[in-house]
C-alpha positions as CSV (number, residue, x, y, z in Angstrom):
1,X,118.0,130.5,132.1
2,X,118.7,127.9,129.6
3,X,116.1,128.8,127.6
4,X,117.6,132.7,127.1
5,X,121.2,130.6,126.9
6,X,120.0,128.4,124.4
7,X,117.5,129.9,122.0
8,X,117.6,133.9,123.2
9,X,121.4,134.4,122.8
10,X,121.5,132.8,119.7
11,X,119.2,134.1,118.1
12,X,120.6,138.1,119.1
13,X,123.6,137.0,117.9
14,X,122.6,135.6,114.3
15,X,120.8,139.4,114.2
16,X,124.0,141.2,115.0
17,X,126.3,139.1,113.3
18,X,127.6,141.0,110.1
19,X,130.1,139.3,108.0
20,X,133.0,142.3,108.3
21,X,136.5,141.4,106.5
22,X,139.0,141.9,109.7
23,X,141.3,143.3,107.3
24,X,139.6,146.4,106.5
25,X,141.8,148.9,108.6
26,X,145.3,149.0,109.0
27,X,147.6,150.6,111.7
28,X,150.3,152.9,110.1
29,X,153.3,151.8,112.3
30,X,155.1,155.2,111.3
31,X,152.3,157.7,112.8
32,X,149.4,155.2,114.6
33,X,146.5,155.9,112.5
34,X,143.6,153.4,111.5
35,X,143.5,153.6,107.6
36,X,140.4,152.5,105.3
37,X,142.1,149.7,103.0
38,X,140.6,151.1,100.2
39,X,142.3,154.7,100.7
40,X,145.3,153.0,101.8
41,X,145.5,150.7,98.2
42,X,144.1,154.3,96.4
43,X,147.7,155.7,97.8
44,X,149.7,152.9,96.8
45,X,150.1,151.7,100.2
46,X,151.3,154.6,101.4
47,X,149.8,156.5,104.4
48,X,148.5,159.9,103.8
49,X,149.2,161.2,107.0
50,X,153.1,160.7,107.7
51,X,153.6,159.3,104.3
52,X,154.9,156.0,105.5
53,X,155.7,152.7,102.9
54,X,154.1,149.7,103.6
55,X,155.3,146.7,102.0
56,X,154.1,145.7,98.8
57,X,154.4,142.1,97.0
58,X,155.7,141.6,93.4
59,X,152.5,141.6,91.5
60,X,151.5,144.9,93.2
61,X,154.8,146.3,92.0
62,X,154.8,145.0,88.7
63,X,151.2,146.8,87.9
64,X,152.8,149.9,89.6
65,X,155.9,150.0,87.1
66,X,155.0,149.0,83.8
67,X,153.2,151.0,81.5
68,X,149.6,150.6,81.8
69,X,150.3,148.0,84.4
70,X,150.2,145.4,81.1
71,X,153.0,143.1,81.6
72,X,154.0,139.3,80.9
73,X,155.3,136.8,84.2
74,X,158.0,134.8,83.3
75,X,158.2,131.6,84.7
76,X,160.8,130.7,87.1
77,X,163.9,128.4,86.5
78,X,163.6,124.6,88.0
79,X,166.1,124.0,90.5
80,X,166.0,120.9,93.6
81,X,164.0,121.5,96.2
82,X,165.3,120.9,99.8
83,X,169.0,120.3,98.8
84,X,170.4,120.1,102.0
85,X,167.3,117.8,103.7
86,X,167.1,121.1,106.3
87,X,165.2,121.2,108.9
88,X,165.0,123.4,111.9
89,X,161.1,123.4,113.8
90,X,159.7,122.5,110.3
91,X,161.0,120.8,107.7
92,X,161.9,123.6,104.8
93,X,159.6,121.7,102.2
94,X,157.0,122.3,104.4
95,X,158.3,126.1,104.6
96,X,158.4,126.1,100.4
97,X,155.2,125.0,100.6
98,X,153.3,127.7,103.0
99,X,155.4,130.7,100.7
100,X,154.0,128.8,97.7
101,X,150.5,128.6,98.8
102,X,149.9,132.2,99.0
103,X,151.9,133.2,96.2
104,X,150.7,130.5,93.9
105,X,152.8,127.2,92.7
106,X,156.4,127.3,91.1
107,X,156.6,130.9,93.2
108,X,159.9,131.9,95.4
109,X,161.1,135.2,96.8
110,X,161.3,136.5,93.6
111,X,159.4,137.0,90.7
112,X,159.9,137.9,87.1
113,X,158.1,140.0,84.7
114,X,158.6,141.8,81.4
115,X,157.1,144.9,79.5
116,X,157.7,149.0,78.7
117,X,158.4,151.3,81.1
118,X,157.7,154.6,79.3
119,X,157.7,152.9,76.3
120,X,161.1,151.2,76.2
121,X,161.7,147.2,76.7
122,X,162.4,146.5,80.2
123,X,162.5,143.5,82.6
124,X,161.9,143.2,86.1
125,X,162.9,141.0,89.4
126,X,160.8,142.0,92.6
127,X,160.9,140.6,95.2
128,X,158.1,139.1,97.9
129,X,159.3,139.5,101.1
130,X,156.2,137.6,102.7
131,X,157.9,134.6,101.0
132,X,160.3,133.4,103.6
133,X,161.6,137.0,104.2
134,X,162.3,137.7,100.8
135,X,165.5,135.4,101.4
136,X,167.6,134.6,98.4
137,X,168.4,130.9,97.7
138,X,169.5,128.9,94.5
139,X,165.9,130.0,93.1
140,X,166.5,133.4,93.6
141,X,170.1,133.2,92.1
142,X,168.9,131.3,89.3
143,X,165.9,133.8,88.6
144,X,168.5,136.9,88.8
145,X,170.5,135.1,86.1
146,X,167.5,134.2,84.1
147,X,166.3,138.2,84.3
148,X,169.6,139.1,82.9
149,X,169.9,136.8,80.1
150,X,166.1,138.1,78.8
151,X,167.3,141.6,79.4
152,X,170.3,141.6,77.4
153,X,168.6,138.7,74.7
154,X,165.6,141.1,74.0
155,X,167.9,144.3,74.2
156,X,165.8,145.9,77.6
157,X,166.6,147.3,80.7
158,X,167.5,145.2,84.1
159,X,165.5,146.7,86.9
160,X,166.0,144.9,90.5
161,X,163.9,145.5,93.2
162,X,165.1,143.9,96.5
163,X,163.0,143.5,99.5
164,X,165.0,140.9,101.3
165,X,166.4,139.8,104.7
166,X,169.8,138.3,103.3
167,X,170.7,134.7,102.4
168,X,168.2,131.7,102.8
169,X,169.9,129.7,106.3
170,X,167.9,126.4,105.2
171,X,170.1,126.1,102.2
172,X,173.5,127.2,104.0
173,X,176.5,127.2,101.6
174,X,174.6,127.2,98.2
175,X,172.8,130.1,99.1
176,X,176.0,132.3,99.9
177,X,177.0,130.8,96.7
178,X,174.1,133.2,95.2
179,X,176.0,136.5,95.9
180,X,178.7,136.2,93.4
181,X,176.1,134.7,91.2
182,X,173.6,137.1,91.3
183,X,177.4,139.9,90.6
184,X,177.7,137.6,87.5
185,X,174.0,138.5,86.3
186,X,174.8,142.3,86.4
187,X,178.0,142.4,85.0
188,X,176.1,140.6,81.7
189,X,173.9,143.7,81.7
190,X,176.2,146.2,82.3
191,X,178.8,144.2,79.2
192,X,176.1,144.2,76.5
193,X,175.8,148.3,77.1
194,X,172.1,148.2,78.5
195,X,170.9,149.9,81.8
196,X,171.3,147.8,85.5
197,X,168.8,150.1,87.9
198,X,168.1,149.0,91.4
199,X,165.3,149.7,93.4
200,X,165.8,149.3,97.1
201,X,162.6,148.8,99.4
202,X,162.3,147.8,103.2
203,X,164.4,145.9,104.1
204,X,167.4,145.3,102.0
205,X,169.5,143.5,103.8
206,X,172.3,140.6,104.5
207,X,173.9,139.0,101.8
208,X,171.7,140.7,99.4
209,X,172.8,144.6,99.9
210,X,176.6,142.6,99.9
211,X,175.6,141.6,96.0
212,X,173.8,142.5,93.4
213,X,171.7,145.2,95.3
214,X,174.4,147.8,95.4
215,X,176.1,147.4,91.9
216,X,173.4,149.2,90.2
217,X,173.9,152.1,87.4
218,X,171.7,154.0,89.0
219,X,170.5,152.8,93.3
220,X,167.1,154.5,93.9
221,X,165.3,153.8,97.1
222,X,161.7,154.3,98.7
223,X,161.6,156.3,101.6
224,X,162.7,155.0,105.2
225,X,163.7,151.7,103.2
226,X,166.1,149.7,106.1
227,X,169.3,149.4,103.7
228,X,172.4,147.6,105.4
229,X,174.4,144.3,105.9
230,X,174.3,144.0,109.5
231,X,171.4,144.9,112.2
232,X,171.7,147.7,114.0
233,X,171.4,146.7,117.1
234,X,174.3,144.2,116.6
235,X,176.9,146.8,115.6
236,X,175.9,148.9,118.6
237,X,177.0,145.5,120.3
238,X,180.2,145.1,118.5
239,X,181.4,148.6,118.4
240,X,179.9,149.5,121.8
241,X,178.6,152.9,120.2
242,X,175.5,154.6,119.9
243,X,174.8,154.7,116.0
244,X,173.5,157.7,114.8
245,X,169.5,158.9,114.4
246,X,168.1,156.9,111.2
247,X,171.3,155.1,110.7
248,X,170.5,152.7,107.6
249,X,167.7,154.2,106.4
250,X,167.5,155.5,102.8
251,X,167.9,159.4,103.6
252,X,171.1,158.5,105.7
253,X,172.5,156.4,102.6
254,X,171.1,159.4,100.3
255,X,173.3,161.7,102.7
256,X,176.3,159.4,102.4
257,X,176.4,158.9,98.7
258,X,174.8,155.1,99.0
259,X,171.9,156.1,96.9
260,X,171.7,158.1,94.0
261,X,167.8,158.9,94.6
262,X,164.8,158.6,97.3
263,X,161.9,158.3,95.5
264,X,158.2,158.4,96.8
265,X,156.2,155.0,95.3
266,X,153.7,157.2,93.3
267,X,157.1,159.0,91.3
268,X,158.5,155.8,90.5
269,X,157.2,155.1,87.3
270,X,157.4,158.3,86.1
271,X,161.6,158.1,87.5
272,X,162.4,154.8,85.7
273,X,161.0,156.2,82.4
274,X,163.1,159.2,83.0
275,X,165.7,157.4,83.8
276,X,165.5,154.7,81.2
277,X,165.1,156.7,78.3
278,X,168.5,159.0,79.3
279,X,170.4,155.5,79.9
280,X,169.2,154.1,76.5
281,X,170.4,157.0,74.1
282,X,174.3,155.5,74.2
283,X,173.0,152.5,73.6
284,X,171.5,153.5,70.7
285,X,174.4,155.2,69.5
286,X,177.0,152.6,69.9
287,X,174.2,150.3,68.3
288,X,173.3,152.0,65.2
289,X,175.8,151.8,62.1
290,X,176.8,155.4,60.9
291,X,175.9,156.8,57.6
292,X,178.4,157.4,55.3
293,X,179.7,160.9,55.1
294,X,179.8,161.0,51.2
295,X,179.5,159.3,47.9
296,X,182.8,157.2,47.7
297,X,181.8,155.8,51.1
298,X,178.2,155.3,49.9
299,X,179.5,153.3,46.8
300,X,181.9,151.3,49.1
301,X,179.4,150.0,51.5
302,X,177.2,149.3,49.3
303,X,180.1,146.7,47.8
């Protein structure tokens, strides 16, 4: 017995063995089905069955959105880590840290890139909700603040895309602090003429649909994209009312004049360059310095 223990059993296993990523399938939580990673990245992370959206990180995103997928990160502003000396069952430098080992050093729950979206200067903050839940602290305001300053110093678009469950708890009063901030940043865009779009993903949420997420010139959303302030299941609690089928999704804010647009992830693109190039053409006209009408005016501006 020890010898088929020992050396048999082993030795079957080392033959069966077959080093299989555990990640190669994925359940669709929307319809159940197993699907192939490749097919599911091949659809943008979108299943092909019930066409459910999966959530999908800032670098994804950026690739998605700019023309090409050619675009340039910009680098986060420094603020202090760990203001408060928080901790709750970890410490929240030792929270920092875990978000900043997957998503690479200097990283927070946003991330900030520029480039051309069909063709015309744009810059974009997505977030990464697998970095602490996509919760906005002093980082995230000061990244917000840094996008718009690009934006309207390069002359280009403002495009937001939120994927957050509301204010960071570990940094407490400075992070509600980030809500009027974050206002600040899109009324600079909005002053210098130049388009503010906002793209709302699942979930937008907390003190982040009470801010900057619903001051856009334009709010699209992806499909079934959890848009609100509160959970669900505590207003059922306060008002002691059933809420109604899909309440908070993006259809029933489409329905209810929240959103201007559901779009499906593989349209986006294709929408924002629509979109852009519509919102830029006043721009351009309040921009350019008319030609004079006739000859006296010719002679007099040219002194």
């Amino acid at each position: 017995m020890n010898w088929l223990t020992n050396y048999v059993l082993p030795k079957i296993r080392a033959l069966t063995r077959k080093d299989v990523p555990d990640n190669l399938w994925k359940r669709c939580p929307g319809c159940e089905q197993m699907l192939f990673h490749r097919e599911l990245a091949a659809h943008l992370e979108v299943c092909h069955h019930c066409g459910h959206h999966f959530r999908i990180g800032s670098q994804a995103r950026f690739t998605m959105l700019f023309d090409g997928g050619v675009f340039e990160k910009l680098e986060l502003p420094k603020v202090a880590v760990d203001p408060l000396r928080f901790r709750d069952k970890k410490r929240y430098t030792e929270r920092l840290r875990e978000g900043q080992a997957a998503l690479g050093a200097g990283s927070d729950a946003v991330a900030l890139a520029e480039g051309r979206i069909g063709g015309i200067a744009a810059v974009v903050a997505a977030f990464d909700f697998d970095f602490m839940g996509g919760s906005m602290g002093v980082a995230v305001g000061e990244g917000l603040i840094a996008a718009a300053r690009r934006a309207v110093g390069n002359e280009a678009a403002l495009i937001v895309v939120p994927a957050s469950g509301g204010a960071r708890m570990q940094e407490g009063i400075l992070s509600l602090m980030q809500m009027p901030r974050t206002i600040l940043a899109a009324d600079m865009v909005k002053e210098a003429g130049l388009p503010y779009i906002v793209l709302l993903t699942d979930p937008t949420t907390g003190g982040v649909s009470a801010s900057f997420a619903m001051l856009g010139d334009i709010t699209l959303a992806e499909p079934g994209a959890v848009i609100g302030f509160a959970g669900a299941r505590v207003i059922e609690e306060t008002i002691r009312e059933k809420l109604p089928e899909r309440f908070q999704r993006a259809e029933y804010l489409l329905e209810h004049g929240m959103v201007d647009q559901v779009v499906p992830r593989a349209e986006l693109s294709a929408t924002l360059a629509r979109l852009l190039s519509l919102l830029r053409q006043p721009y351009r006209a309040a921009t350019e310095t008319p030609a004079p009408a006739n000859a006296v005016e010719r002679r007099e501006a040219e002194g």
